[in-house]
C-alpha positions in Angstrom: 0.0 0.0 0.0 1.6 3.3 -1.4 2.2 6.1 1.1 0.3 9.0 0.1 2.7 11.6 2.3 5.9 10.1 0.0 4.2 11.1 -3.2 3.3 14.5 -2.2 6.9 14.9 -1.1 8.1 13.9 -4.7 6.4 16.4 -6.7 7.3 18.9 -4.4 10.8 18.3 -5.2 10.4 17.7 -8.5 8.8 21.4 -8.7 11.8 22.8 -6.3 14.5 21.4 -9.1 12.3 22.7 -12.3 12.3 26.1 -10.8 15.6 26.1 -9.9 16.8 25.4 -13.3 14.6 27.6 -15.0 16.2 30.6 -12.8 19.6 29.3 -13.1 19.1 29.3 -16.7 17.3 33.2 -16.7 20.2 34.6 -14.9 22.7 33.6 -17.0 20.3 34.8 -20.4 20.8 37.7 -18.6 24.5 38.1 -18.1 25.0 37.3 -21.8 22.1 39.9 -23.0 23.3 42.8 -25.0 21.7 45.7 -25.5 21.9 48.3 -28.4 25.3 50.3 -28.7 26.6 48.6 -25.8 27.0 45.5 -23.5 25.8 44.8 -19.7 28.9 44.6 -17.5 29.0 44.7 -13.5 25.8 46.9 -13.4 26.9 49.3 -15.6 26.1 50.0 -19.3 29.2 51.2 -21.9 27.5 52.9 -24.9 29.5 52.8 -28.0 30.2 56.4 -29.6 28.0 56.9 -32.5 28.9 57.6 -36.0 29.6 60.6 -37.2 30.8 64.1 -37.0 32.0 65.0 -33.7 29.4 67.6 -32.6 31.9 70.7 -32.5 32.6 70.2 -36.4 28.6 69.9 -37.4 28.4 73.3 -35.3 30.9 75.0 -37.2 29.6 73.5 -40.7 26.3 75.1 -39.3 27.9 78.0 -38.5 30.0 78.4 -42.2 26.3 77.6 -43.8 24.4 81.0 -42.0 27.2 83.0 -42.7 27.4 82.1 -46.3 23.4 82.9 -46.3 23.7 86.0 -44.6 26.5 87.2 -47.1 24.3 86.1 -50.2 21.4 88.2 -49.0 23.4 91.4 -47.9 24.3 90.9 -51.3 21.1 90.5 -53.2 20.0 93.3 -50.8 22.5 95.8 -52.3 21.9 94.9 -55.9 18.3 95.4 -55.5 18.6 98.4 -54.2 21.9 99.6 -56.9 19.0 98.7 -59.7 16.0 101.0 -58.3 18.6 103.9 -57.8 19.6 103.3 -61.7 15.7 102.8 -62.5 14.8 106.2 -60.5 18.1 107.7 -62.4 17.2 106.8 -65.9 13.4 107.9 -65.7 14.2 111.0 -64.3 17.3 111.5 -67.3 13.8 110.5 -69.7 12.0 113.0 -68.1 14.2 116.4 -67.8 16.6 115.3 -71.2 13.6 116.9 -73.4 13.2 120.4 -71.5 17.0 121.6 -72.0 15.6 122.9 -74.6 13.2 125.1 -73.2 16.0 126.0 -70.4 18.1 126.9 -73.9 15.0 129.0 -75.3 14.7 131.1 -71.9 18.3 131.7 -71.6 18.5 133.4 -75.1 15.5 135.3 -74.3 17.4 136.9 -71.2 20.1 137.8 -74.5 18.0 140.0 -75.6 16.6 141.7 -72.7 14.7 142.0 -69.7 11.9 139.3 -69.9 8.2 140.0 -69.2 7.5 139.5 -65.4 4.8 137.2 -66.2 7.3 134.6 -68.4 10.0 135.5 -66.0 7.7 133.7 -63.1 7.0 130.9 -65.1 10.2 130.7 -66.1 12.4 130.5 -62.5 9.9 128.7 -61.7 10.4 126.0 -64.0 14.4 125.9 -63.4 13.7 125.9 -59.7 11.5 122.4 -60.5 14.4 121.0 -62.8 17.3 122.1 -59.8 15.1 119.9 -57.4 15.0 117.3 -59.2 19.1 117.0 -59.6 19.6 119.0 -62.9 23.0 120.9 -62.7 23.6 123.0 -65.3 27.5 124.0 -66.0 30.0 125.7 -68.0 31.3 129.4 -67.6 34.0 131.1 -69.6 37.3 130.5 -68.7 36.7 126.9 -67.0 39.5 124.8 -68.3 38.2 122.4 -71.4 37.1 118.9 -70.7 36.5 116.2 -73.3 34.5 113.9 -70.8 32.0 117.1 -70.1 32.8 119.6 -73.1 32.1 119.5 -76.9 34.6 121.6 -78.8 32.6 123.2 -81.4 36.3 125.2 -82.7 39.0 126.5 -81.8 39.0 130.2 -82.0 42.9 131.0 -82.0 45.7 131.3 -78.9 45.7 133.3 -75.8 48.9 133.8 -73.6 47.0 134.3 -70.6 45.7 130.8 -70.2 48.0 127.6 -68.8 45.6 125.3 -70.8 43.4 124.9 -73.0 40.5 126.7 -72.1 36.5 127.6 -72.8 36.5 131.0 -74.1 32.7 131.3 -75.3 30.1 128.7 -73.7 27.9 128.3 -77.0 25.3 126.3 -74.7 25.8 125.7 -71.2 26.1 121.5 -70.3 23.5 120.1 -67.7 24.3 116.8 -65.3 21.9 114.7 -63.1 24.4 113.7 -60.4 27.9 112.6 -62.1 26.0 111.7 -65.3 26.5 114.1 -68.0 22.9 115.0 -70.1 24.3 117.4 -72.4 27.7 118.2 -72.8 28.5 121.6 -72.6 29.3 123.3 -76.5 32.2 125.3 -76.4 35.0 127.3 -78.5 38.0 127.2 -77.0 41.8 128.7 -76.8 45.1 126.9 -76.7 47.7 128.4 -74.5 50.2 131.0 -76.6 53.8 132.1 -76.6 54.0 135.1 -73.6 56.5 137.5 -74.6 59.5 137.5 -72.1 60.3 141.0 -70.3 63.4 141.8 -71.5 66.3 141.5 -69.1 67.3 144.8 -67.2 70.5 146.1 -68.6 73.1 147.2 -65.8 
């Protein structure tokens, strides 16, 4: 007759060996387990550097890449604003390049006289419009000849009391907006002549 105590004692034993095995066999699962970028070893976890730039070298490739931007707009931003000067030059040389001729007709007039105080006002007032919007006009006798702002119309002999060559009757004066030249001014002009030496005192 089987002893019902003994075989309750051998399955509790049986269970006590399985789960000792089964924990023998997790902790050492464990020891070997390796985790991502590194490996488990004495409670501490060594993580493999990743690849790569070092971060100070992606900081200054970041910082190179904004500067370069900021250069290429400071340089956009001057062009665009080089090209509306030169559009606001060239529409106003369109606009005031056709009344140098008037300026031309009221400057004869004053020629020949005194002119009527009605034109007179119309008249200052339309060089006092032209003057604000940049129109310069030059050329006076006597101002020393310049191709880049003079026209030679002839030349109308020597004088020994210039250095130069020189403007000696302003046929009609030269207007500029700014360093551009409208009109150059038409001119006759003088060379330079021989100056007679004063003869030497005799002793």
């Amino acid at each position: 007759m089987t002893d019902p105590q003994s075989d309750t004692d051998d399955s509790v034993e049986v269970e006590e060996t399985s789960t000792g095995s089964f924990g023998d066999a997790a902790a050492e699962m464990a020891n070997e387990t390796e985790i991502e970028g590194g490996e488990i070893e004495g409670g501490e976890v060594e993580v493999e550097p990743a690849d790569g730039p070092p971060v100070e070298q992606q900081l200054a490739e970041r910082t190179a890449d904004l500067q370069r931007l900021q250069a290429e707009y400071l340089n956009y931003k001057r062009r665009v604003e080089r090209d509306r000067e030169l559009v606001r030059e060239n529409a106003t040389y369109q606009a005031l390049a056709p009344i140098i001729e008037v300026l031309d007709n009221i400057e004869r007039a004053r020629e020949h006289g005194p002119l009527d105080p009605g034109f007179r006002g119309v008249a200052e007032q339309l060089e006092r419009v032209v003057a604000a919007q940049g129109l310069v006009k030059f050329g006076e006798p006597g101002d020393a000849f310049d191709p880049t702002i003079h026209e030679a119309l002839s030349h109308i002999g020597e004088d020994p009391g210039v250095d130069v060559t020189t403007c000696k009757v302003i046929a009609k004066a030269g207007y500029r907006i700014g360093e551009r030249v409208v009109r150059a001014a038409q001119v006759l002009v003088v060379d330079p002549g021989e100056r007679d030496e004063a003869p030497a005192a005799q002793m």
